[in-house]
Steps between C-alpha positions, in 0.01 A plus 500: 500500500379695822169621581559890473210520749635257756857413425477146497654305206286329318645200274207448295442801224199511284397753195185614378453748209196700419343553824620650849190363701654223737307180487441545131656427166396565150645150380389197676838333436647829702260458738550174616889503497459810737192455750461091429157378475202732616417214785819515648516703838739787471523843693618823395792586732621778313454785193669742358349710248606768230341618192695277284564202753370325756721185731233264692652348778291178574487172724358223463336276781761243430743791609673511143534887456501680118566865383348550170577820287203639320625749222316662220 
């Protein structure tokens, strides 16, 4: 999937319902699959924001790089 910020495709797609705030989930199962664990260094690279939806485009410091889709 690309960033529709950036343009860059990004391999690695996760969801996460309830809640368009990046950085947050409203299950901890969600959470984790998306962001990995709180300790883990990542940095926002990207957002995209609507009223319904919201696509996080993050890094981590390993340089793995995520786009998680927040929908309501």
């Amino acid at each position: 999937m690309k960033c529709p910020k950036c343009g860059k495709e990004i391999k690695n797609v996760a969801e996460v319902h309830g809640t368009l705030k990046a950085f947050c989930a409203l299950s901890p199962i969600e959470g984790l699959t998306a962001y990995s664990a709180y300790s883990i260094s990542k940095e926002l690279v990207c957002e995209t924001k609507s009223k319904t939806k919201n696509i996080v485009h993050i890094k981590f410091s390993a340089g793995e790089e995520r786009l998680i889709v927040h929908s309501l």
